[in-house]
Backbone as XML, in Angstrom:
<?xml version="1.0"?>
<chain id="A" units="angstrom">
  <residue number="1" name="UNK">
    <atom name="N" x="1.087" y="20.515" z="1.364"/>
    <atom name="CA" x="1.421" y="19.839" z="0.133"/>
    <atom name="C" x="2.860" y="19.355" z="0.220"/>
  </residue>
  <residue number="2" name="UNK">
    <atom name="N" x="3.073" y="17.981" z="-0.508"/>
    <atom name="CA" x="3.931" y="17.627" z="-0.437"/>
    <atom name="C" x="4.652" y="17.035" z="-1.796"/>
  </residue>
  <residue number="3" name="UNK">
    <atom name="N" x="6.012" y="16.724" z="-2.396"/>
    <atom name="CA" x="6.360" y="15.953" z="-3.087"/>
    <atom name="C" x="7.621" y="15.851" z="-2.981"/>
  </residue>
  <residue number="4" name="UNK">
    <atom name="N" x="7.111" y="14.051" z="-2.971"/>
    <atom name="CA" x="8.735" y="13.515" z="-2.856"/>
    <atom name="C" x="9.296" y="12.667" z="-3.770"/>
  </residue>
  <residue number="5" name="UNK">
    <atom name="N" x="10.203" y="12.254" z="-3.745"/>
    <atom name="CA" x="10.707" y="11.520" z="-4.790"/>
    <atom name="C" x="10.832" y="9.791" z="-4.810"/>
  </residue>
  <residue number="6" name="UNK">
    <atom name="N" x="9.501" y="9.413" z="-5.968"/>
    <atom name="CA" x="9.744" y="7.997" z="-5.403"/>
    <atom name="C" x="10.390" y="6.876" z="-5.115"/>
  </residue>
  <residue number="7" name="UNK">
    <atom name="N" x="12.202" y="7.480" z="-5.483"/>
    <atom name="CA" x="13.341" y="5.973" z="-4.944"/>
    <atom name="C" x="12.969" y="6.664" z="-3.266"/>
  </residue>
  <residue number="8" name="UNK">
    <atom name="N" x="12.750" y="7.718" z="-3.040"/>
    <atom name="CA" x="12.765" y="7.980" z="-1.517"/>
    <atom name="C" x="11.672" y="7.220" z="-0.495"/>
  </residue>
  <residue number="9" name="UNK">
    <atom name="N" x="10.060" y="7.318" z="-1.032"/>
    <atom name="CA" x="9.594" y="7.184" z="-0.973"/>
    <atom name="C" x="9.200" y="5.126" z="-0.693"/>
  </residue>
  <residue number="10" name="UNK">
    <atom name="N" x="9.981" y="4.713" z="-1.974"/>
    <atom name="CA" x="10.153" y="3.029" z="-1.837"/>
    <atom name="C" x="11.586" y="2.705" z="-1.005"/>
  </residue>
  <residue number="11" name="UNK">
    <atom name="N" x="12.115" y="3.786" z="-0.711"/>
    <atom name="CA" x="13.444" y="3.334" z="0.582"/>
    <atom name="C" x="12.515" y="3.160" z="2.027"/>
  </residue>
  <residue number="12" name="UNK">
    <atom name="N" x="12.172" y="4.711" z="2.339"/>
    <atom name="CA" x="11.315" y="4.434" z="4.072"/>
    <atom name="C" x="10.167" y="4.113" z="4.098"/>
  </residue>
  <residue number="13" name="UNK">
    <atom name="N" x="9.283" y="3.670" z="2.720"/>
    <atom name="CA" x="7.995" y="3.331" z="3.601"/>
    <atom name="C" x="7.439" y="2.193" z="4.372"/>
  </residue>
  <residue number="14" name="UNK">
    <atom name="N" x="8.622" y="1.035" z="3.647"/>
    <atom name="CA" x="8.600" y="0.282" z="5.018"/>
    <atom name="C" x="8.603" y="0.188" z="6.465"/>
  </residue>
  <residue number="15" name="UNK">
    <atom name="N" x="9.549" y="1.375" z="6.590"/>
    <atom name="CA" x="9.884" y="1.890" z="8.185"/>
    <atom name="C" x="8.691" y="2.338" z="8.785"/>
  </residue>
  <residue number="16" name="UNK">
    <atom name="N" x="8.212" y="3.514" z="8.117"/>
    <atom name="CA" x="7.260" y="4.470" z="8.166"/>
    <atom name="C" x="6.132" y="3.540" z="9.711"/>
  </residue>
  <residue number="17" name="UNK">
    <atom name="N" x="5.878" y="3.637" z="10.326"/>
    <atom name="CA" x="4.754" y="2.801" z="11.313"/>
    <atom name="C" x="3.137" y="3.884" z="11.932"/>
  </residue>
  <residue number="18" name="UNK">
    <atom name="N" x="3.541" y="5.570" z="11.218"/>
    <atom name="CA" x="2.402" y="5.969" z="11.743"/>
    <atom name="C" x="1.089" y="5.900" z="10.364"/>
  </residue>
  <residue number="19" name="UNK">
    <atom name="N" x="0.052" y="5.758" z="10.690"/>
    <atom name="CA" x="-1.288" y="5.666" z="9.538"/>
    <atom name="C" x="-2.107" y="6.248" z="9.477"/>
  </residue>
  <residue number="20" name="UNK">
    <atom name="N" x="-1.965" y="7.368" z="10.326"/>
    <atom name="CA" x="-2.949" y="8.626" z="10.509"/>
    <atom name="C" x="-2.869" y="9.793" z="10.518"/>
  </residue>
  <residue number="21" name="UNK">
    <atom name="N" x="-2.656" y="10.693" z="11.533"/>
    <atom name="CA" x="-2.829" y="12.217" z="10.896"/>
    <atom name="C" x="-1.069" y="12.525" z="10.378"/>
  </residue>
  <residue number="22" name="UNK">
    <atom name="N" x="-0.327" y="11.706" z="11.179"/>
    <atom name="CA" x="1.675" y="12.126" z="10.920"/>
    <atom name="C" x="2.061" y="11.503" z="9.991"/>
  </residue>
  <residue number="23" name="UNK">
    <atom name="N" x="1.359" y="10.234" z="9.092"/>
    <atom name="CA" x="2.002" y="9.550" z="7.851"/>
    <atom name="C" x="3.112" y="9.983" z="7.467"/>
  </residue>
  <residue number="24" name="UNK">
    <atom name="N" x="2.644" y="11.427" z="6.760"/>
    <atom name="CA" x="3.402" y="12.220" z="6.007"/>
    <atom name="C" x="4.714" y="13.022" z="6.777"/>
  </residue>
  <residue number="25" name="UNK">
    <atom name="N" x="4.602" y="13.625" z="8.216"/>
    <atom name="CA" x="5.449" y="13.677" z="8.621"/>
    <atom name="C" x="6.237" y="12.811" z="9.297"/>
  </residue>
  <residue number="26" name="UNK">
    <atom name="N" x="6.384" y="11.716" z="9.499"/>
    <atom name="CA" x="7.436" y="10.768" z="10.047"/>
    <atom name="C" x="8.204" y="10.642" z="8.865"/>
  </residue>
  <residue number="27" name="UNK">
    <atom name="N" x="7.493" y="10.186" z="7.737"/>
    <atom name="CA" x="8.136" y="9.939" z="6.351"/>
    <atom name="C" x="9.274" y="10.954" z="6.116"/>
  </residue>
  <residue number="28" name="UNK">
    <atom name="N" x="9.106" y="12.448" z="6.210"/>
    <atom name="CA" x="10.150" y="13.082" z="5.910"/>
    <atom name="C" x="10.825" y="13.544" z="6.851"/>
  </residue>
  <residue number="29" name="UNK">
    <atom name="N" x="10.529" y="13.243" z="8.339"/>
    <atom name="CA" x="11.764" y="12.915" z="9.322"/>
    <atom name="C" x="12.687" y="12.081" z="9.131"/>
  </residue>
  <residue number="30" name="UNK">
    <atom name="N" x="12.472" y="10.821" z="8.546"/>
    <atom name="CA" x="13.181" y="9.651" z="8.529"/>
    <atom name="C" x="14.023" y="9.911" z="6.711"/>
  </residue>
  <residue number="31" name="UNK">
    <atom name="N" x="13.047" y="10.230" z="5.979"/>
    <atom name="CA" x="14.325" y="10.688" z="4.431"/>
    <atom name="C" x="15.344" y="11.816" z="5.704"/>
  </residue>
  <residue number="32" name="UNK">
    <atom name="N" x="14.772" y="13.042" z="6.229"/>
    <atom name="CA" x="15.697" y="13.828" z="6.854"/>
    <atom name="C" x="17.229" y="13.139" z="7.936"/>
  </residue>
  <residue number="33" name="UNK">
    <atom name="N" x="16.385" y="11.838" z="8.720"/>
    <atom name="CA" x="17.381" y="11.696" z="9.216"/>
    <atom name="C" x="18.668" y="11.087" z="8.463"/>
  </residue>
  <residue number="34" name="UNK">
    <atom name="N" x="18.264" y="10.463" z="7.417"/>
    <atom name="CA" x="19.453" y="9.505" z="6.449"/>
    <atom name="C" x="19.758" y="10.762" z="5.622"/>
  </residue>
  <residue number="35" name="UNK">
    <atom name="N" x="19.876" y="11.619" z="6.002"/>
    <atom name="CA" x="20.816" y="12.663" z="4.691"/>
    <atom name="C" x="20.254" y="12.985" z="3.540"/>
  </residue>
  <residue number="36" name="UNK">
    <atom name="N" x="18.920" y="12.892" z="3.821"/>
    <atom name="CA" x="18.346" y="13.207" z="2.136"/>
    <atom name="C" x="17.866" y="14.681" z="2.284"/>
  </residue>
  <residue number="37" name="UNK">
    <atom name="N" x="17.670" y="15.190" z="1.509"/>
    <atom name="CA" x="17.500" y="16.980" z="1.139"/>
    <atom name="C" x="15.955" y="16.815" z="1.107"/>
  </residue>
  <residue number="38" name="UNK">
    <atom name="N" x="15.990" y="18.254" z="1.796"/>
    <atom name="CA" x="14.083" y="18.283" z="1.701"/>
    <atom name="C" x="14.686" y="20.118" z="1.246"/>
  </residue>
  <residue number="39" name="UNK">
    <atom name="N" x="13.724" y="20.405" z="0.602"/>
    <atom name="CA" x="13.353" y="21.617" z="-0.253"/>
    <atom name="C" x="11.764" y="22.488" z="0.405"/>
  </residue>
  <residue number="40" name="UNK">
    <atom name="N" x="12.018" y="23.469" z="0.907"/>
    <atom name="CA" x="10.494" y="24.127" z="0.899"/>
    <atom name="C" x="10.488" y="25.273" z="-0.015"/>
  </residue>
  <residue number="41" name="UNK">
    <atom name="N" x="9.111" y="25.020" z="-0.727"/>
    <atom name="CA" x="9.243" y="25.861" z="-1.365"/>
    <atom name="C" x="7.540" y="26.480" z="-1.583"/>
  </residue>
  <residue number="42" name="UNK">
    <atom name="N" x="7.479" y="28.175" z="-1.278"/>
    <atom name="CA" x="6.455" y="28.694" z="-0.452"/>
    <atom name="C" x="5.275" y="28.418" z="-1.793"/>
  </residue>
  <residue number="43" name="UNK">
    <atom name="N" x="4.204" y="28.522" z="-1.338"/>
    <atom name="CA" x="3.088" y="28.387" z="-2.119"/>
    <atom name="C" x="1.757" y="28.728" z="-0.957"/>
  </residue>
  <residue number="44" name="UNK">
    <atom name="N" x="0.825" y="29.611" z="-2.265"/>
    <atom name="CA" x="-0.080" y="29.939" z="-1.760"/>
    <atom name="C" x="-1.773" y="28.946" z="-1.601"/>
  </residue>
  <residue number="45" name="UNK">
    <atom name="N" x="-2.236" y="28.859" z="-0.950"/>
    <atom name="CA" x="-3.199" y="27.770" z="-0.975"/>
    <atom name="C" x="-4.591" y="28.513" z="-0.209"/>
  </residue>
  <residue number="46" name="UNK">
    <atom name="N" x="-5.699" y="28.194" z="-1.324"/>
    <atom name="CA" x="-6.919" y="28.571" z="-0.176"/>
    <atom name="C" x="-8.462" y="27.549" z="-0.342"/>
  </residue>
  <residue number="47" name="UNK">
    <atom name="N" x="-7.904" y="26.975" z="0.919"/>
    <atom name="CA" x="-8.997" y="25.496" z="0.963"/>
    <atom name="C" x="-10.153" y="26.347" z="0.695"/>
  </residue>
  <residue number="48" name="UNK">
    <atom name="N" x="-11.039" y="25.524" z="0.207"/>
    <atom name="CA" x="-12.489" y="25.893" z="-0.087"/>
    <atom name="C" x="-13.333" y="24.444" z="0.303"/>
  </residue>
  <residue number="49" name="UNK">
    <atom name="N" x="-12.651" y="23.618" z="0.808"/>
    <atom name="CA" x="-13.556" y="22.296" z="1.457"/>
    <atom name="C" x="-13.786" y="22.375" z="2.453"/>
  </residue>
  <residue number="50" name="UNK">
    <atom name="N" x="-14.261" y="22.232" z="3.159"/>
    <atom name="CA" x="-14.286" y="21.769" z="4.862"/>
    <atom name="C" x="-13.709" y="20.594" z="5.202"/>
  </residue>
  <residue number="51" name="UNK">
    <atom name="N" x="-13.228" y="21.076" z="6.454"/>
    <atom name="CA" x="-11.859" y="19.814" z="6.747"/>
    <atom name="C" x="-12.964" y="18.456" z="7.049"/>
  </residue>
  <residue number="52" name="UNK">
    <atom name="N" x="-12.259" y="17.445" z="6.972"/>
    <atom name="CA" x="-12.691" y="15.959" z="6.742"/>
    <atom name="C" x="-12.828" y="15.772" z="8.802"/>
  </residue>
  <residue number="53" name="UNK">
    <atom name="N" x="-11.718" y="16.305" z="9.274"/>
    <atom name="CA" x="-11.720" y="15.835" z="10.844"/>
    <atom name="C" x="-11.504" y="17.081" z="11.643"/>
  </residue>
  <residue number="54" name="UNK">
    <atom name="N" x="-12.760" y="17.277" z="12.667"/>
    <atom name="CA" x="-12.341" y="17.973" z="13.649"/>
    <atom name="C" x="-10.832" y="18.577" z="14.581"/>
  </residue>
  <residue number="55" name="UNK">
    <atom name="N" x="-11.210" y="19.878" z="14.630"/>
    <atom name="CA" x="-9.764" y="19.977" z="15.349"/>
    <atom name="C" x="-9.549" y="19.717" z="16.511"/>
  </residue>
  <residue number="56" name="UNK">
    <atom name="N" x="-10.007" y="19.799" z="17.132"/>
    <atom name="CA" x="-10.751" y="19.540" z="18.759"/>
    <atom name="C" x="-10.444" y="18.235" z="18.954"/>
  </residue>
  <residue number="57" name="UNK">
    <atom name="N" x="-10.631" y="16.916" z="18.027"/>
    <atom name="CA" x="-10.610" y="15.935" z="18.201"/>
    <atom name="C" x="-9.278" y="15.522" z="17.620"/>
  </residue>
  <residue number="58" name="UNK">
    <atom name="N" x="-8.063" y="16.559" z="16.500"/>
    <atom name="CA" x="-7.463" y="15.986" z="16.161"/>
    <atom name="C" x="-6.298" y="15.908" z="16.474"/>
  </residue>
  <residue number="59" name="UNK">
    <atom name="N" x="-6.245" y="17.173" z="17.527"/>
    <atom name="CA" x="-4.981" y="17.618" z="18.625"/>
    <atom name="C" x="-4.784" y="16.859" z="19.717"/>
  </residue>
  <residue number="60" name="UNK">
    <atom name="N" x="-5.244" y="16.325" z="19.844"/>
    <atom name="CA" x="-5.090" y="14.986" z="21.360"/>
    <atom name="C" x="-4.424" y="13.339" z="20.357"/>
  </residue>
  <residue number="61" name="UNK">
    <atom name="N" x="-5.199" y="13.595" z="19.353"/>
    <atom name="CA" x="-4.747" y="11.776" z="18.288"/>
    <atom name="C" x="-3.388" y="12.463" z="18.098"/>
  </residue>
  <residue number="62" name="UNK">
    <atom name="N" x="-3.369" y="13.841" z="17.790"/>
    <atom name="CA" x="-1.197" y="14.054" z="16.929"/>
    <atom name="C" x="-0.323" y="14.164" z="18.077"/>
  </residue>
  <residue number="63" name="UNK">
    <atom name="N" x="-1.037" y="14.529" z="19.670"/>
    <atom name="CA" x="-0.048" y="15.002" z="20.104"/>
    <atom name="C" x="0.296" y="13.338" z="20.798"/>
  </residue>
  <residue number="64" name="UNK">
    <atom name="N" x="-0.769" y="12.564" z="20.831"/>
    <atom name="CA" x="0.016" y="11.137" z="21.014"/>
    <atom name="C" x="0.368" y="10.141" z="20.028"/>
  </residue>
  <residue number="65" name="UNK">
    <atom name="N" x="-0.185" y="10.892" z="18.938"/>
    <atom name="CA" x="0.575" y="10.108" z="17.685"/>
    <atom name="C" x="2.329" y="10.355" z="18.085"/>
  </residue>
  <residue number="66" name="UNK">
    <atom name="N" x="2.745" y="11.530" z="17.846"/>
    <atom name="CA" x="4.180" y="12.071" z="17.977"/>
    <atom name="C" x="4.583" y="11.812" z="19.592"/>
  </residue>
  <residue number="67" name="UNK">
    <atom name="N" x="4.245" y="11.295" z="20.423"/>
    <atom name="CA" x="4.857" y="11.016" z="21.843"/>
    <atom name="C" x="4.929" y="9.343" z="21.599"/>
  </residue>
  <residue number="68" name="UNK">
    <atom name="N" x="4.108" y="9.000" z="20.788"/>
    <atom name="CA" x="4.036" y="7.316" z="20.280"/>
    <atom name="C" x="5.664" y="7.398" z="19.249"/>
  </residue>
  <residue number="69" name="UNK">
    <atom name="N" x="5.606" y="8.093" z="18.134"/>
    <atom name="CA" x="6.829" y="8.222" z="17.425"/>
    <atom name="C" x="7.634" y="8.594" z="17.861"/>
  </residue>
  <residue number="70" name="UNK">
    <atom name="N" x="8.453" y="9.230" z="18.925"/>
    <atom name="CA" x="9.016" y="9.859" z="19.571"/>
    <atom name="C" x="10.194" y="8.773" z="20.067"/>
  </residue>
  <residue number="71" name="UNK">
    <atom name="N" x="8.963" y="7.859" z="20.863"/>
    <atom name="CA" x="9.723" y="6.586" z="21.750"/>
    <atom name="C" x="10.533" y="5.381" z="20.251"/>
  </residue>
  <residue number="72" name="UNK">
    <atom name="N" x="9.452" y="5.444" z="19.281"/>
    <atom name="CA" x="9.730" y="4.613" z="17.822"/>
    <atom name="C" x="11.407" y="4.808" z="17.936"/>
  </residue>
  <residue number="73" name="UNK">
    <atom name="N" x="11.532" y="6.353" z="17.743"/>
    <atom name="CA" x="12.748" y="6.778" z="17.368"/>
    <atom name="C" x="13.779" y="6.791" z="18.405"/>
  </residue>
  <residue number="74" name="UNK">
    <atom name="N" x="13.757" y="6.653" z="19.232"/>
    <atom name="CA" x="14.326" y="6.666" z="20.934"/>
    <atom name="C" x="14.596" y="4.969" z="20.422"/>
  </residue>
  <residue number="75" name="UNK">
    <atom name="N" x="13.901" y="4.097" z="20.484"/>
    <atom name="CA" x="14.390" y="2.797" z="20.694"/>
    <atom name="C" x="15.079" y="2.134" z="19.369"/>
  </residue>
  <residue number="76" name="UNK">
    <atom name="N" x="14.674" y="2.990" z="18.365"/>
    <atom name="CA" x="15.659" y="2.597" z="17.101"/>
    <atom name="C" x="16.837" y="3.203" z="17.203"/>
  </residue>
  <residue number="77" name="UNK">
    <atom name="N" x="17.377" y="4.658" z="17.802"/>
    <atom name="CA" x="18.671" y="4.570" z="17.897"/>
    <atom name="C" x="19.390" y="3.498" z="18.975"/>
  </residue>
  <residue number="78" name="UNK">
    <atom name="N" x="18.843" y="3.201" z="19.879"/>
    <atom name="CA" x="19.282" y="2.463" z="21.035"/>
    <atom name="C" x="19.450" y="1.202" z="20.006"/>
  </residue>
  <residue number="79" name="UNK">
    <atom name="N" x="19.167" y="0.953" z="19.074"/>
    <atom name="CA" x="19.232" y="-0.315" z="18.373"/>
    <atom name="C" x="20.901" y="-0.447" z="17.231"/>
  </residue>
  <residue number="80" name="UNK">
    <atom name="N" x="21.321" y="1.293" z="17.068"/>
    <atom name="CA" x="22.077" y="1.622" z="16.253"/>
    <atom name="C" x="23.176" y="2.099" z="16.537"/>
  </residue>
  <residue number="81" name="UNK">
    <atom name="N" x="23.331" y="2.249" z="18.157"/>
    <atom name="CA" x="24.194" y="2.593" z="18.807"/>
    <atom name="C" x="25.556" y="1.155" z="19.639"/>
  </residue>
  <residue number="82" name="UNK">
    <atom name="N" x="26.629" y="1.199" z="19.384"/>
    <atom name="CA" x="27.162" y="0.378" z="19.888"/>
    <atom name="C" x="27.723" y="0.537" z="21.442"/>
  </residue>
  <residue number="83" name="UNK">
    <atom name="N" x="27.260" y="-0.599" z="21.833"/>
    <atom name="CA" x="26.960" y="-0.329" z="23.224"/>
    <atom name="C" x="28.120" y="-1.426" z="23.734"/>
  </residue>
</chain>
């Protein structure tokens, strides 16, 4: 679970480029990297649905989702850096 705040939310979601299982986490990498405050705060939760997507199938899409975002972020500092 998540909540964020929507001037935050209408600042990076332009940036934002993943649409699948990391949406949500790139989003609050990128509020994290510009200095914005993230808060956890513990809560108890007990699904009673069955998940929508296999796990088996969903650990190979995140771990190249995030090696795909990885490089995103690699070539945007190279963009921010004066060289």
């Amino acid at each position: 679970m998540k909540a964020i705040k929507k001037t935050e939310i209408i600042k990076f979601l332009p940036k934002v480029v993943s649409t699948q299982d990391i949406f949500d986490t790139e989003l609050l990498i990128r509020i994290e990297k510009d200095g914005g405050k993230i808060k956890e705060i513990p809560a108890k939760v007990n699904e009673i649905r069955p998940s929508v997507s296999l796990i088996y199938k969903r650990i190979p899409r995140t771990i190249k989702s995030l090696i795909k975002l990885r490089v995103i972020f690699y070539k945007e500092s190279l963009k921010t850096k004066n060289l």
